[in-house]
N, C-alpha and C positions, 0 to 999 in steps of 0.2 A: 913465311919464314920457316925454314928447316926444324925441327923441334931439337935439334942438340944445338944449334944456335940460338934460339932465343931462350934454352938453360940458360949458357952462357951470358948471356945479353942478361939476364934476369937477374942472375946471381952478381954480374958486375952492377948494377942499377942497386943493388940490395947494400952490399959491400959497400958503396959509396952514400949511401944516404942510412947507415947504422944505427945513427938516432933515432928513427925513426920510428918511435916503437911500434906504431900498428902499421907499418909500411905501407898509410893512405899513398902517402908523395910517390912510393916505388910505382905502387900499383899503377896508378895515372902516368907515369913517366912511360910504362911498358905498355900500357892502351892505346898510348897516343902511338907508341913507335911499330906496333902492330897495325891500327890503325893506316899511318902511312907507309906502309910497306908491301900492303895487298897489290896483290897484283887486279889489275882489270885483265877483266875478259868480252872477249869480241869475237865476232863470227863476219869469215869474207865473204860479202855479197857479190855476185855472180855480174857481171858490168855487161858482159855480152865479149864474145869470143874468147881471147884468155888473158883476158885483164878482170881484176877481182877488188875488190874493194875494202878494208879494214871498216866495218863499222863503230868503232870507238874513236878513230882517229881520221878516217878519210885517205888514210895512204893508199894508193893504187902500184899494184903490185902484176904481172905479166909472166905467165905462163905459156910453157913450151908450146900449146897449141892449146883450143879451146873444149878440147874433152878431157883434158889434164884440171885436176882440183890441186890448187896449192898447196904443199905438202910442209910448210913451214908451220912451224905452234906458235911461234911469236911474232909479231908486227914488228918488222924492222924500223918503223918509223917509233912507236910508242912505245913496244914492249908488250901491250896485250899477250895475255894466254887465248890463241886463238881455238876455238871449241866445233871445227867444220865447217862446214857453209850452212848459208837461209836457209839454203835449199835442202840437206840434207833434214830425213825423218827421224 
């Protein structure tokens, strides 16, 4: 999550649970929502010619020819933050 959105995020969560005085309830509210909001991360596996593989998800993705690396950072099927191929050092 962006860092001036989950301000935001935080201070509304804060705002609404006021009573709160040690803000236990806030804090778990914003873990959880941290929590679910990471992004996964996956690296395309190399399939053979220029189809590539999503290792988080399995989505198979086709490239203009087979010495071309996918140039997308995200998995259109999942979303993953794609991090280069296997293959790369």
């Amino acid at each position: 999550m962006k860092p001036e959105t989950r301000e935001q995020f935080m201070n509304t969560v804060y705002n609404i649970l006021h009573d709160d005085g040690t803000n236990d309830r806030a804090n778990q509210i914003i873990d959880a929502f941290d929590e679910a909001t990471e992004s996964e991360k996956g690296k395309w596996v190399h399939l053979g010619g220029g189809e590539y593989c999503c290792d988080a998800c399995g989505n198979v993705i086709h490239t203009e020819g087979s010495w071309e690396k996918p140039r997308q950072k995200l998995c259109p099927a999942c979303g993953a933050e794609m991090e280069g191929t296997k293959d790369d050092a």
